[in-house]
DRENBANU-897798 format. One record per residue (C-alpha): x, y, z; residue number from 1. Coordinates in Angstrom, 1 decimal, decimal comma. Layout:
% DRENBANU-897798
<node u="X" v="Y" w="Z" seq="NUM"/>
...
% end
This chain:
% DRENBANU-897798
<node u="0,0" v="0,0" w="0,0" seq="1"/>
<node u="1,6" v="3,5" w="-0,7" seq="2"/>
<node u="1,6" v="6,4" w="1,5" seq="3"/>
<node u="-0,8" v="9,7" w="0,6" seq="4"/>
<node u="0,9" v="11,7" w="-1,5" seq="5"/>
<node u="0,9" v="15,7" w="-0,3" seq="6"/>
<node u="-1,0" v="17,7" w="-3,1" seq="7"/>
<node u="-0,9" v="21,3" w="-1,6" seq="8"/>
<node u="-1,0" v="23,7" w="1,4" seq="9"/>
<node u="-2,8" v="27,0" w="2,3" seq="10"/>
<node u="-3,2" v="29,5" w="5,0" seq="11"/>
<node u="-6,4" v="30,0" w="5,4" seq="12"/>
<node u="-8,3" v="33,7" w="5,6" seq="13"/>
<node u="-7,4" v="34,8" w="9,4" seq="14"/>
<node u="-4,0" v="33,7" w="9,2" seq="15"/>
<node u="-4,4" v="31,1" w="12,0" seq="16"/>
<node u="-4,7" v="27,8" w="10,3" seq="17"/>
<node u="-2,3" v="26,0" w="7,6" seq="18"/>
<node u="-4,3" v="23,3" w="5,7" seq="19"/>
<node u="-2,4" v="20,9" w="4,2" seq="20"/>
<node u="-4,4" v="18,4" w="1,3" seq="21"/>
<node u="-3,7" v="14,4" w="0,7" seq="22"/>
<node u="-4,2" v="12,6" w="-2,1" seq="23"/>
<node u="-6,5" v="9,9" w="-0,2" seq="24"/>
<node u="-7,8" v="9,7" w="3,4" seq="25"/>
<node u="-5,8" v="9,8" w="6,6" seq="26"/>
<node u="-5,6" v="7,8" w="9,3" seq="27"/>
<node u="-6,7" v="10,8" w="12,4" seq="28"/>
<node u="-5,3" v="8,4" w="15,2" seq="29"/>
<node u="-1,6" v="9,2" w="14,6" seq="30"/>
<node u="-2,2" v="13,3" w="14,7" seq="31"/>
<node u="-0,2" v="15,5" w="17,0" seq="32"/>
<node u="1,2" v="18,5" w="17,4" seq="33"/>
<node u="4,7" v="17,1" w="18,0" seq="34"/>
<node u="4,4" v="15,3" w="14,7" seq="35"/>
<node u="4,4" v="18,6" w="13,1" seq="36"/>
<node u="7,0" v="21,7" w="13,2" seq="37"/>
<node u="5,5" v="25,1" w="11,2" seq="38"/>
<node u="8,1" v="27,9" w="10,6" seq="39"/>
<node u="7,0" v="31,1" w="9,6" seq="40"/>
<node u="9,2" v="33,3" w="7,7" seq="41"/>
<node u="12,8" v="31,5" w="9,1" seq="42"/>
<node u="10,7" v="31,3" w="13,0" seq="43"/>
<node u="9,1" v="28,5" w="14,4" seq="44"/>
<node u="5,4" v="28,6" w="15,1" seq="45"/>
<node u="3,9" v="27,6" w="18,2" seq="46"/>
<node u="0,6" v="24,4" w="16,9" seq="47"/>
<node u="-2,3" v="24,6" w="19,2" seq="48"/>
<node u="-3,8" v="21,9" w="17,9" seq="49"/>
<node u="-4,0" v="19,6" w="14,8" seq="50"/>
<node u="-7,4" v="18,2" w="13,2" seq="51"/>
<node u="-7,5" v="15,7" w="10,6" seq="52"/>
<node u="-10,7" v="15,1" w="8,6" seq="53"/>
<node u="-10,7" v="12,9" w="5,2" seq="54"/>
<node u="-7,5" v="13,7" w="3,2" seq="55"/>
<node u="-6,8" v="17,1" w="5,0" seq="56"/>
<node u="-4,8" v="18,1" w="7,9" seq="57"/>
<node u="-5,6" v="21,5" w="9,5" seq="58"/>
<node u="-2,7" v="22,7" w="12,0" seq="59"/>
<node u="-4,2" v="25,4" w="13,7" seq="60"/>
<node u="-0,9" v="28,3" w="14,8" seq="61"/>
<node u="-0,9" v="29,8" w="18,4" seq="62"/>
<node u="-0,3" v="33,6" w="16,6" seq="63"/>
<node u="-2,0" v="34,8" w="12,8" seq="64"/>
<node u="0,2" v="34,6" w="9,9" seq="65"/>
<node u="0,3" v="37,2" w="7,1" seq="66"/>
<node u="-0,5" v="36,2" w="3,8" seq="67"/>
<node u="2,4" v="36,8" w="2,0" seq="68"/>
<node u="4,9" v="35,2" w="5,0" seq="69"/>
<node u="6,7" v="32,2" w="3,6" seq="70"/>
<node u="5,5" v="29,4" w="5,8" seq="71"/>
<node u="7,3" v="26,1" w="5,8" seq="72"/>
<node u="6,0" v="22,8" w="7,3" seq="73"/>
<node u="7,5" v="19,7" w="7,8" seq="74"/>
<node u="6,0" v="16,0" w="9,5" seq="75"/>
<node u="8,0" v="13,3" w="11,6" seq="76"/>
<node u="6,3" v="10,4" w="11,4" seq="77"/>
<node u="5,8" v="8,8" w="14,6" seq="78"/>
<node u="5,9" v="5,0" w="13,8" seq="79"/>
<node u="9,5" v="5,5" w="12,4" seq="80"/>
<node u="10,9" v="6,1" w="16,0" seq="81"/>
% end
């Protein structure tokens, strides 16, 4: 079986959430917020909390990020420690 492919990424309206987009349906049991690190413009961003529904994963950021801030996210995932 192959892993979900990552299709794109957004910041949505108010600056407070990065949605990221799957190619197929994740599995929500593995979701946390030390899975993820977000860095916004060259900082990292504190994750309040992550939500997965279908094939999307919404990280939702402790402070709003601007629009046209370069945003960078990367995943560790947890059954490869």
């Amino acid at each position: 079986m192959s892993a979900p492919k990552f299709q794109k990424a957004i910041v949505n309206g108010a600056g407070r959430k990065v949605i990221l987009t799957y190619s197929e349906a994740l599995s929500s049991t593995t979701a946390s917020t030390d899975d993820f690190e977000v860095t916004v413009d060259g900082s990292e961003a504190s994750i309040s909390s992550v939500e997965v529904s279908g094939s999307t994963v919404e990280l939702t950021l402790a402070s709003q990020v601007d629009y046209a801030t370069p945003v960078k996210v990367s995943y560790t995932d947890p059954s490869d420690g």
